[in-house]
C-alpha atoms as one frame of an Amber mdcrd trajectory, in Angstrom:
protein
 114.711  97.222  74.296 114.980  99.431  78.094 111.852 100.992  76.670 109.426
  98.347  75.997 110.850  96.216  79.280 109.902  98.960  81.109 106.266  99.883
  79.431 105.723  96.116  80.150 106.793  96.151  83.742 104.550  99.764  83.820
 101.516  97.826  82.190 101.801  94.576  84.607 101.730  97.244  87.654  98.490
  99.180  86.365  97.060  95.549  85.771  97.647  94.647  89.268  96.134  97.762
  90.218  92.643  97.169  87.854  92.988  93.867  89.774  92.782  95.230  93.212
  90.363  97.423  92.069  88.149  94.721  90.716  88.354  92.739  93.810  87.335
  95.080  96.289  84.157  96.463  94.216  82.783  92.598  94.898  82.233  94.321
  98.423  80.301  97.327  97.018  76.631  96.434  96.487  76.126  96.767  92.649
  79.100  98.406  92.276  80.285  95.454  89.718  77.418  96.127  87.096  78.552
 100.046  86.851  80.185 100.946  83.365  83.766 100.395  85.126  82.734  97.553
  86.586  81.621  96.264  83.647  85.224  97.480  81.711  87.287  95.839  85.023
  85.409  92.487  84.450  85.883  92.002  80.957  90.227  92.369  81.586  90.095
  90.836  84.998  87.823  87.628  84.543  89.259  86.164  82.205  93.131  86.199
  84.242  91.263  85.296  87.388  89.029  82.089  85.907  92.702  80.543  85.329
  93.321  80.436  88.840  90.089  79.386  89.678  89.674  76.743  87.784  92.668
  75.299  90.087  92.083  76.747  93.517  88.779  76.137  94.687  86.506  78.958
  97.447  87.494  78.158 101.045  83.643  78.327 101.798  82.581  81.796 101.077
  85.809  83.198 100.845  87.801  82.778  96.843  91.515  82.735  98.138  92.059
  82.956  93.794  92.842  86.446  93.346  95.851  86.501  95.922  97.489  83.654
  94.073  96.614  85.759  90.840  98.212  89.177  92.469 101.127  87.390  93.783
 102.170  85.231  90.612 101.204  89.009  88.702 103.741  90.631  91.058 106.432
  87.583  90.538 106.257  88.090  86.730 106.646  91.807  87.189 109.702  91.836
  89.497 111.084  89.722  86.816 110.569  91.517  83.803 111.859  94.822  86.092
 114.850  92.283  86.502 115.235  92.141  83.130 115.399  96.077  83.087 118.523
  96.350  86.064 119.588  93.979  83.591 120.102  95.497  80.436 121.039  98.454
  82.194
């Protein structure tokens, strides 16, 4: 059970990371149509379009992906919780 907590908890991190990633190649010109950007979109969007759909752009700035990281982050301090836990 310690063992697929913590792949979980390891899989949630890397996800957060692909996240981060994501977001900051919106900054790179063309950098989003690239073979990784491509990959990054396809298990980012459709995570992100949930908080979109309720938080709409501040102008020309999508506040979405923060609210995504930090409820990502919540969920992942709970499942490593979960870990201290059962330990």
């Amino acid at each position: 059970m310690n063992f697929i907590i913590s792949i979980l908890a390891n899989a949630l991190t890397i996800y957060s990371y692909a996240l981060i990633v994501y977001i900051l190649m919106s900054w790179i010109p063309n950098a989003r149509e690239t073979s990784i950007g491509v990959f990054l979109a396809k298990i980012c969007e459709p995570y992100l379009e949930i908080f979109r759909r309720f938080i709409p752009p501040l102008g020309m700035i999508d506040i979405s992906p923060i609210v995504a990281i930090f409820v990502l982050n919540l969920a992942g301090n709970g499942v490593r919780q979960l870990v201290m836990w059962f330990l």
